[in-house]
N, C-alpha and C positions, 0 to 999 in steps of 0.2 A: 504494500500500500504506500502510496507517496502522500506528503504534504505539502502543498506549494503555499506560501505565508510569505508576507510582505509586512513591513513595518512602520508608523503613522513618521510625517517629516519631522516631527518633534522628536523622535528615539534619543534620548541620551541627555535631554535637555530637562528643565526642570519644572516642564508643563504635563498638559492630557500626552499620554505615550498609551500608546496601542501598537497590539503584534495582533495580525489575523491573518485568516487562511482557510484552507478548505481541505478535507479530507477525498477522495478516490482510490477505485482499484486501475487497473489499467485500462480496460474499456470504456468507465467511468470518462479518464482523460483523454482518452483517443475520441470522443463523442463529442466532447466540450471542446477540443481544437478543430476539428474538424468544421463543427457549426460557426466557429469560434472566427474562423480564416474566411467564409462563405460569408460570413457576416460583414466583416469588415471589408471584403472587394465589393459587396454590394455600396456601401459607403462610400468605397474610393479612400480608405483610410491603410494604413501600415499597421498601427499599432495604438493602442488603447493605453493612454499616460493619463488619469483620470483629473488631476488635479489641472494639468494643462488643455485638458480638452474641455471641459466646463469652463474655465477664466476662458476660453478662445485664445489662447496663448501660445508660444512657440511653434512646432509648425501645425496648427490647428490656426493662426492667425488669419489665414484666407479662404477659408472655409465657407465663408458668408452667410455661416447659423445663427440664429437667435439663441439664449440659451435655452428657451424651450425646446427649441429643435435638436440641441446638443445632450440635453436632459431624458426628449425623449430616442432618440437612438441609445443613449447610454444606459437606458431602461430595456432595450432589446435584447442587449450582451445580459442585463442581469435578467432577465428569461433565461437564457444560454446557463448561466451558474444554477440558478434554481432549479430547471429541471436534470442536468448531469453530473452535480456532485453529493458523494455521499451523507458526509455532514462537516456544518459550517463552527467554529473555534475560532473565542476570539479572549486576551485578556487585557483591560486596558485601565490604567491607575493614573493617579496627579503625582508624578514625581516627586514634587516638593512635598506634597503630604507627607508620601510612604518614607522619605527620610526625616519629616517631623517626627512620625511615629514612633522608629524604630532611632531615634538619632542616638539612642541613651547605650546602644549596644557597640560593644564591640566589635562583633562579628556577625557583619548579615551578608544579603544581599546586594547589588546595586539594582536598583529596580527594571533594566532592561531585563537583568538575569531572571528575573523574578519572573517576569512577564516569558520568557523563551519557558522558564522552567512549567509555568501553567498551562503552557498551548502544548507541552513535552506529554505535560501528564493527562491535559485531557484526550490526546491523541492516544497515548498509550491505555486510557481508559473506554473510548469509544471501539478500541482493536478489541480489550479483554469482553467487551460488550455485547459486541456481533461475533466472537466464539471464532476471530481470522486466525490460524495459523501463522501467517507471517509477520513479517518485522516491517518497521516501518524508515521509510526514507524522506530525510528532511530535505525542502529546497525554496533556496531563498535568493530574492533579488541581488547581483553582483551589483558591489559599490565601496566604491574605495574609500568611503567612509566607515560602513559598517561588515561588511564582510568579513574583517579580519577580528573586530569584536565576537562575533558571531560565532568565530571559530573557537574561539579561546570559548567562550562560555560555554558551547556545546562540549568541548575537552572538560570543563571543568565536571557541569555537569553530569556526563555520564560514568565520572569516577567514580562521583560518590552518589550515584541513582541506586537508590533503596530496593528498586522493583529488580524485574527482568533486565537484564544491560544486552542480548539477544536482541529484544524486540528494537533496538536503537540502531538501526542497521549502519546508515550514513549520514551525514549531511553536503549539499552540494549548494553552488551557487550557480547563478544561468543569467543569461542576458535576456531581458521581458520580452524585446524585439521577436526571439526566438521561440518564444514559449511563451502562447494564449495562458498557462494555467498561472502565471504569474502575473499577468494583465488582471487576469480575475480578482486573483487576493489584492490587489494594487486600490479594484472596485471597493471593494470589501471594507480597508482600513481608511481608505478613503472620505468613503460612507459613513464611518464610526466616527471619525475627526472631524467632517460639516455637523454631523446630528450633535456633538457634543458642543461645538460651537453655537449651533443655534439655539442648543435646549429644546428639539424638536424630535423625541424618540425615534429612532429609524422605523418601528412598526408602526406608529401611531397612521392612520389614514392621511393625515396632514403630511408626511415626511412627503419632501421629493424622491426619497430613494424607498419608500416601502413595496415595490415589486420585489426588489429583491429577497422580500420578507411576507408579501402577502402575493398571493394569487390574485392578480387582475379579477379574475372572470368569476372562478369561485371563491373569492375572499378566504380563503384559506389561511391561516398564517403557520408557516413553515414550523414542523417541529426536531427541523436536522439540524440544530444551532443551537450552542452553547459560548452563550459571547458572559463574560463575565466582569465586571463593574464595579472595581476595590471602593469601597470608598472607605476614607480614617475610620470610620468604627469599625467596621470589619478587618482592617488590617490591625485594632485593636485590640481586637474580640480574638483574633487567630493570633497575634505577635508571637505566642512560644513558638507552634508550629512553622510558622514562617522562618521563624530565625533559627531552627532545625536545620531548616532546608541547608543552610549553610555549614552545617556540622558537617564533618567525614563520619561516614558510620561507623560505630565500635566495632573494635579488634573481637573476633572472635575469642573465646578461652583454647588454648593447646590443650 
């Protein structure tokens, strides 16, 4: 099973920071690029940069869309994620909170970590879930900002992963250009960082982005998503736990 996840422009600064993504199997993503590619030559587009394609920015500048028009074609692709990916993971915290919270501690997290380590375990929780056999493979936007963070944390992580270290198969990075399934997660975090700006729930009927969360036709709203939303009590209410996370686990006894 793959993860393809992408991470909000704020990652590492001391605002809203969001990691999301989306779970599939391989047919899963051969579905979702496939429609994914058909989509965008219908458009006359390359590649799906959500943050610049909604501003009309960069090279989406001559486009000649309104943003409704850009709003709704960007609503099409999320058709495309809603009906071909497994389920949707997402964690995303106020940076400056989680280290008001935890400031008192020695030894924590830094909240990027925190945040890969919640999308780790809800991946590896949604696998022990649906009863997969295999292990899972991490893939994430290349960037010579975060990629090399990304790698250390993943290192870090999977030393001292409590669970299965099996299920942790690899992690890779890829160029979005090249791979719809990271255009998608790009939708995703994207989505999480307007909705938190505006204060406008992404499922609420008001959101500009609730297709990706509700069924047009049958109002449905998706139950493949487990997006989760620290806020200071809760990163209060859990601080032992959390700050576990960062323990190496005890030595066995000889």
């Amino acid at each position: 099973m793959h993860v393809f996840a992408d991470d909000s422009d704020t990652f590492g600064k001391n605002g809203f920071l969001c990691l999301a993504g989306f779970i599939a199997s391989d047919q899963g993503w051969d579905n979702l690029t496939n429609r994914w590619v058909s989509k965008l030559e219908e458009h006359n587009l390359d590649v799906i940069h959500t943050s610049d394609f909604l501003s009309g920015e960069g090279e989406y500048r001559d486009l000649g869309l309104c943003y409704e028009e850009r709003l709704e074609i960007l609503s099409e692709f999320m058709d495309i994620i809603r009906d071909e990916v497994s389920f949707a993971i997402a964690c995303a915290i106020n940076a400056r909170e989680y280290k008001d919270v935890l400031k008192e501690a020695k030894k924590k997290m830094k909240p990027e970590e925190f945040c890969f380590h919640r999308i780790l375990r809800m991946s590896f929780d949604y696998m022990i879930d649906s009863k997969s056999p295999e292990s899972l493979t991490f893939w994430l936007d290349d960037s010579e900002k975060t990629s090399s963070r990304f790698l250390n944390i993943w290192t870090r992580i999977k030393k001292h992963w409590k669970a299965n270290k099996s299920m942790l198969a690899s992690i890779g990075f890829g160029d979005d250009r090249a791979l719809p399934q990271l255009q998608a997660a790009d939708i995703f975090a994207n989505v999480l960082v307007r909705s938190n700006i505006s204060g406008v729930d992404p499922w609420h009927g008001q959101s500009h982005f609730n297709r990706l969360f509700i069924h047009p036709e049958t109002k449905a709203v998706s139950r493949n998503i487990k997006a989760e939303f620290w806020e200071p009590k809760d990163i209060d209410r859990l601080k032992e736990a959390i700050l576990d996370l960062a323990r190496p686990p005890k030595s066995k006894p000889l």
